[in-house]
N, C-alpha and C positions, 0 to 999 in steps of 0.2 A: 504494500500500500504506500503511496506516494502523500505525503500531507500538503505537497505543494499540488495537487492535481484537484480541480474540483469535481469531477467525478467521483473518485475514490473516496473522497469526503463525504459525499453523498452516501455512500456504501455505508460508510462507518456508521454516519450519525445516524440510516436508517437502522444499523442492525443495533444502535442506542437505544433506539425509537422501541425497537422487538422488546428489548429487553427488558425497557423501561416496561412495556404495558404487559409480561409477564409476570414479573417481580411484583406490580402494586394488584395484579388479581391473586398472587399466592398471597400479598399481605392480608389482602380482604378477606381471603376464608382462612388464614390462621392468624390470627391476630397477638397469637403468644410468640410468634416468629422474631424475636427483636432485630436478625440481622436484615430483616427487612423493611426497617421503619424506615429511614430515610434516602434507601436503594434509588426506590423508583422514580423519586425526583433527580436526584444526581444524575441516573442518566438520559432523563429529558434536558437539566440543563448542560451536561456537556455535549449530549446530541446537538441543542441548540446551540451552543459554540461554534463547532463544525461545521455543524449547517449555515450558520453564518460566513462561515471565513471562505467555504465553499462558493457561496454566492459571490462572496466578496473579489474572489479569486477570479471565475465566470467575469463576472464587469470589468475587472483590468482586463482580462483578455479578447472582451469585444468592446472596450471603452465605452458601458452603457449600462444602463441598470438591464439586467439577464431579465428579458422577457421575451424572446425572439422567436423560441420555437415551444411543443408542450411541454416538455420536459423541464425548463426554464421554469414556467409559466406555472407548471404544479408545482414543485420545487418554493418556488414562491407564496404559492396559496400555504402550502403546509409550513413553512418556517411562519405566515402571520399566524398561524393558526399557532404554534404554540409560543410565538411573542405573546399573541394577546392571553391565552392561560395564564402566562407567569404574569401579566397582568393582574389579573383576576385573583389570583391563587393570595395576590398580597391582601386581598378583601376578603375573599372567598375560598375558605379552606378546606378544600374538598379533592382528597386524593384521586379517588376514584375519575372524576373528570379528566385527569393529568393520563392515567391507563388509557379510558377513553382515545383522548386524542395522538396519545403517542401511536396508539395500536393504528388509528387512520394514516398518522404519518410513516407509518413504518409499512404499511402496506402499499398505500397511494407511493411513497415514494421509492422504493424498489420495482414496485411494477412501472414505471416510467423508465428506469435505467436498465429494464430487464429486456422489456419491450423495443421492435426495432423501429427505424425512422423516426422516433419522439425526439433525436436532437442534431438536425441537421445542421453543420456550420453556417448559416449565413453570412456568419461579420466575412465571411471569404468571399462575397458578392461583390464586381465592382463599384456597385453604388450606392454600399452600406453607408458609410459615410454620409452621404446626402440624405440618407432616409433617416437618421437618426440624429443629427446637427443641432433639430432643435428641442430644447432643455424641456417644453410645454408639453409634448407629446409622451415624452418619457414620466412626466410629473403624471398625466392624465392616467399613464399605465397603471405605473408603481398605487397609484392610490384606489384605484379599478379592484383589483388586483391581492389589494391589500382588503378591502372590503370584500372580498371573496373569502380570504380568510376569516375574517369577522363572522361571515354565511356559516360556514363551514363550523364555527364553533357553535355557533346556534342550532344548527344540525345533530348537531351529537346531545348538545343538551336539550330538544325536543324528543331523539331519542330514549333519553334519561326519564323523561315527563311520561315516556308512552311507557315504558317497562314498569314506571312506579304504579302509574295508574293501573296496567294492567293487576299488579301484586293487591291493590286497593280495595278492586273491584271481586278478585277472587276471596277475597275476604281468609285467605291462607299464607304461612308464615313463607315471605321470600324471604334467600339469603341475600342477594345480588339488591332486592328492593331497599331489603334492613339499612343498606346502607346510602343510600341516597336520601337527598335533601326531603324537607318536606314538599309535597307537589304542591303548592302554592309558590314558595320559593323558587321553583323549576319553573312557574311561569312566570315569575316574574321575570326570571332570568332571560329566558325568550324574550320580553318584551324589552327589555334594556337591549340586549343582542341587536335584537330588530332595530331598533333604533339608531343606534352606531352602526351598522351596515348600511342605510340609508343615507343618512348621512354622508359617509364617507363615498358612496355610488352618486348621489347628488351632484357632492365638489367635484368628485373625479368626471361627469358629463361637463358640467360647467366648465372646467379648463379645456377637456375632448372640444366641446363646443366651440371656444373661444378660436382654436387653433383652424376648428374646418371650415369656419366662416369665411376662413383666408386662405387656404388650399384645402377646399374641397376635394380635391383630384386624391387628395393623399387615403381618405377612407371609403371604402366598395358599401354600397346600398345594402348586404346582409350583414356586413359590422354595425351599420347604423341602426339596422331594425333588431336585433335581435340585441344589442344593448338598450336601445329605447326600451323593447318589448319586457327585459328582463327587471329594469328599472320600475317602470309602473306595474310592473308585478308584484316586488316587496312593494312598493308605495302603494297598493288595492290595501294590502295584508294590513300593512301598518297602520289605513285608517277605519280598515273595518272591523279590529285589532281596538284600534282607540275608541270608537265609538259601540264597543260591545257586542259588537253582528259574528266574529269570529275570535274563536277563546276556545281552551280546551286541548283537546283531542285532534281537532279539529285545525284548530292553528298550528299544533304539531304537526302535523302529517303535511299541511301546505308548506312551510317550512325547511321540511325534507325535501317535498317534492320540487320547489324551485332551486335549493341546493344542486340538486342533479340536475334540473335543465340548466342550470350555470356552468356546471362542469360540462355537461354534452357540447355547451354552446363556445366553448373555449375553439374547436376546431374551427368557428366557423368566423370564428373574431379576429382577423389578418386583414392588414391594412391590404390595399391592391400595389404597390409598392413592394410590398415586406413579401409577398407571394413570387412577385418580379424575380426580387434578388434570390429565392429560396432556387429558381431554376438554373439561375445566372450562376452558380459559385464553381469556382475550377476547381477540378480536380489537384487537392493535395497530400502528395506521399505523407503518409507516416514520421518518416525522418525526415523531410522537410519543417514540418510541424514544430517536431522538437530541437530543431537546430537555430 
């Protein structure tokens, strides 16, 4: 393993990711375990290290915030996805959530590195450069992008909501329920989720906006519909959410189910440009690469 290489990185901090969400489900059914009490965090946050400097390493190498291809693109949903936990976790102390989402990260992100064509060289396109110069587009990404993350935590914890509810409802002793918040709690937590994913989906149109009013050329008619479309989708939630029409079970499940048309919707979110350069890139040996 190379720790200069941000693939390998990726490798590591996912098989952190593994470890981390095995470790806090053997804490949670033995609870007498003590070398397990604070296992399973440690290695979300060195995973999280990793996965950072990973990233970090990706943007020196296409001098650009890494969001070019899927693989990128997921890569980046799952690191907000456990910045914003360790967020939370300072408020909200709840292991189990941290299992939760390492276990998404550790699976989402090996099956991107596993899988082939999810991370074609672009920055080798001759006109990567031009595509990517200005500083607005990349802000519009990064914060897109970053609220996908934000989705995605909310995802797990509607999750959370549905498995307690279910424990509630059968009116029999869960283990896995025993340990989750109380379901009032669970929704509020959704509704705070929802909120900052909005939010952050909002600014991120408004800067997108700002940029295509002035090259429009730069985004294809299915990037603009299927971000609009996916936008006023949490924004339906969120108001019929706040005005009481949708709660529950119910908000959960919508929840999820726009989660995944967000992820579906990832391949289809390419600028017409960024498709351009995907075809344009030369052919580069190996050991050219590294030299």
């Amino acid at each position: 393993m190379n720790f200069n290489d941000a693939r390998d990185l990726m490798w590591i901090a996912g098989g952190l990711y593994g470890s981390a969400f095995l470790l806090g489900f053997l804490k949670t059914f033995r609870l007498n375990w003590s070398p397990l009490n604070e296992a399973p965090l440690a290695g979300i946050i060195i995973g999280f290290l990793l996965h950072t400097r990973a990233l970090y390493l990706r943007g020196l190498e296409i001098h650009g915030c890494p969001l070019g291809n899927t693989l990128e693109r997921i890569q980046f949903i799952l690191w907000s996805l456990i910045l914003t936990f360790l967020i939370l976790r300072l408020l909200w102390r709840l292991d189990l959530l941290g299992s939760f989402c390492a276990g998404l990260s550790f699976g989402a992100g090996w099956l991107t590195l596993i899988l082939p064509n999810t991370d074609p060289m672009y920055w080798l396109a001759p006109d990567y450069q031009k595509l990517f110069s200005n500083p607005w587009i990349e802000l519009h990404a990064s914060i897109a992008i970053f609220s996908y993350g934000v989705f995605s935590l909310l995802a797990i914890v509607s999750g959370m909501y549905l498995i307690q509810r279910k424990a509630l409802l059968s009116r029999k002793f869960d283990k896995l329920g025993s340990f989750l918040p109380p379901i009032n709690d669970l929704e509020v937590a959704c509704w705070r989720l929802l909120s900052v994913g909005v939010i952050f989906l909002t600014i991120s149109i408004l800067v997108g906006g700002m940029h295509w009013t002035r090259h429009p050329e730069f985004v294809s008619s299915i990037k603009l519909a299927v971000t609009i479309l996916l936008w006023l989708g949490y924004s339906v939630v969120f108001f019929l959410h706040l005005t009481s029409r949708i709660y529950g079970s119910k908000f959960a499940k919508i929840s999820i189910i726009l989660f995944l048309l967000a992820i579906g919707s990832l391949a289809l979110v390419n600028s017409k440009n960024r498709e351009d350069a995907k075809q344009e890139i030369i052919p580069v040996k190996s050991s050219e690469l590294s030299s």
